[in-house]
N, C-alpha and C positions, 0 to 999 in steps of 0.2 A: 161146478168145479170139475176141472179134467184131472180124471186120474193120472199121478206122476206116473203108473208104469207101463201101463197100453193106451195109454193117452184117450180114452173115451171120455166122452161129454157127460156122460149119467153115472152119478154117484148119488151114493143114498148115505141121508147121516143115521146112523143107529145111534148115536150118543151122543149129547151136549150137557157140557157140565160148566159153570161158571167159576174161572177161577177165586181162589182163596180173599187174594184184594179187590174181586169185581172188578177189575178193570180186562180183562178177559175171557172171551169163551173157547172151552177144548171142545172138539166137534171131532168123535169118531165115524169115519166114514168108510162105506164099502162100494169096488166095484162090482156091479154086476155083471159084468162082460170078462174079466179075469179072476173075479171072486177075490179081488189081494183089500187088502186093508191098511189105512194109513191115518193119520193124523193131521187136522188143521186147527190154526187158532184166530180167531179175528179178535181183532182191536181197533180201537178208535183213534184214527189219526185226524188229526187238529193239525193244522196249516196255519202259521201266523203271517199277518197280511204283510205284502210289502211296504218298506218307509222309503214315500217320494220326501225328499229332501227339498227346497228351496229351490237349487238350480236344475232340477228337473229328475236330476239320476236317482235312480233306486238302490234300497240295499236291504237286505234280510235285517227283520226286526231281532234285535239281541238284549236280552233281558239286561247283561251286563255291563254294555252302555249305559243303561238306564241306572247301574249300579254304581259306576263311574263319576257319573253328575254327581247322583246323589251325593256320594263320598269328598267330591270334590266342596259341594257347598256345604256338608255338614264338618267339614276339616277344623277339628278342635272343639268339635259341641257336642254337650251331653244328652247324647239321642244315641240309645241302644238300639245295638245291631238287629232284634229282632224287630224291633220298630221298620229300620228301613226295610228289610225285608217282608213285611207286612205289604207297605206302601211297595214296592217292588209287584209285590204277587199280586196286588189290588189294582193297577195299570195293567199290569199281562192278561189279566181277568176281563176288565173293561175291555182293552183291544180284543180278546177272542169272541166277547160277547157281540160287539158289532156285527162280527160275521163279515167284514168287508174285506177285499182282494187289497187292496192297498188302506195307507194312513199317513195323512200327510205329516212330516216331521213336527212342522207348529202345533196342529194339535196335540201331538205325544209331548212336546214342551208346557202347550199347556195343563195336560193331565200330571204331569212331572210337579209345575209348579203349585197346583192345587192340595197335592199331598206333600209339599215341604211346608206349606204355610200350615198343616195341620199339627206338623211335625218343630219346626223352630223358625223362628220370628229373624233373626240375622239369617239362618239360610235358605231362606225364602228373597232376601235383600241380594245376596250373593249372587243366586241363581241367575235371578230378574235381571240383577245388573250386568249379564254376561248375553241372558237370551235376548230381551228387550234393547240389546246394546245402548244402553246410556252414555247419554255425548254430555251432561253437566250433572250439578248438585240438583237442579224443578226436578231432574228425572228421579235422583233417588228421596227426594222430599215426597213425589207424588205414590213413589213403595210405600215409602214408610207411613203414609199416610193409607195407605191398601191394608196394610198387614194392622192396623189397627180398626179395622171393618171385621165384623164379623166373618167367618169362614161361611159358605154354601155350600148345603151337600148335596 
C-alpha cells in the first residue's frame, strides 16, 4: 500500500479490526518514511459474470430482470413477495457460485424456470410459453404434462 502523502511503497499496519457486519476490515497503517498515519478498508468485491444472450451480445447481469420475468408470469397469482425474492436471491447465489466470466442467457432462463415451477404451476406455463416459444396447443400439453413431474433439486 502506497502511502497517500509521500507516496512510499512501505507501510506498516499497526491495526486491523473487523467491521461490525463482517463484511469489512479497518486496517490502521503507518508510514515509515513520513511517520503520517492513515486509514484503509478492504472488502470483497464480487463481479457478476456477463449474460451472453442468444444473438451473441452481452450485457451486465441484473437481478431485476430476473424480477421482471418473474412478476410478469406470476401476474395475478398468490405467490408472496418474499417468496420471489427468495428465488431471486437463490439464482444470484447460484450464478456467483459458478465463479464463471460469462452465463449464457438459456441457462439463467433455465435456473428462472426451475424456481417458478417450485413456486406456481400456471406460472411456470406462462414463462415456458414465452421462453420455449410455443408455436401450438402439443407445446403447452407437453408443460403441463412437465409441471405435473416431480420438481429436482
Amino acid at each position: 500500500m502506497h502511502c497517500p502523502f509521500c507516496k512510499d511503497e512501505n507501510t506498516q499496519v499497526i491495526d486491523s479490526r473487523v467491521s461490525e457486519a463482517g463484511e469489512s476490515i479497518r486496517r490502521r497503517r503507518r508510514c515509515p518514511a513520513c511517520n503520517k498515519r492513515f486509514t484503509t478498508y478492504e472488502t470483497v468485491e464480487l463481479r457478476m459474470p456477463q449474460v451472453v444472450k442468444q444473438d451473441g451480445s452481452r450485457t451486465e447481469f441484473d437481478p431485476e430482470k430476473l424480477r421482471t420475468g418473474f412478476m410478469r408470469a406470476l401476474h395475478k397469482r398468490p405467490v408472496p413477495t418474499p417468496l420471489v425474492d427468495d428465488a431471486i436471491s437463490a439464482i444470484t447465489q447460484l450464478v456467483l457460485a459458478l465463479g464463471e466470466r460469462e452465463i449464457a442467457s438459456r441457462r439463467l432462463g433455465e435456473m428462472v424456470m426451475k424456481e417458478l415451477h417450485k413456486l406456481d404451476d400456471v406460472a411456470y406455463i406462462r414463462f415456458a410459453s414465452v421462453y420455449k416459444s410455443f408455436q401450438d396447443i402439443d407445446d403447452f400439453q407437453d408443460a403441463i404434462k412437465e409441471v405435473r413431474k416431480p420438481v429436482k433439486k
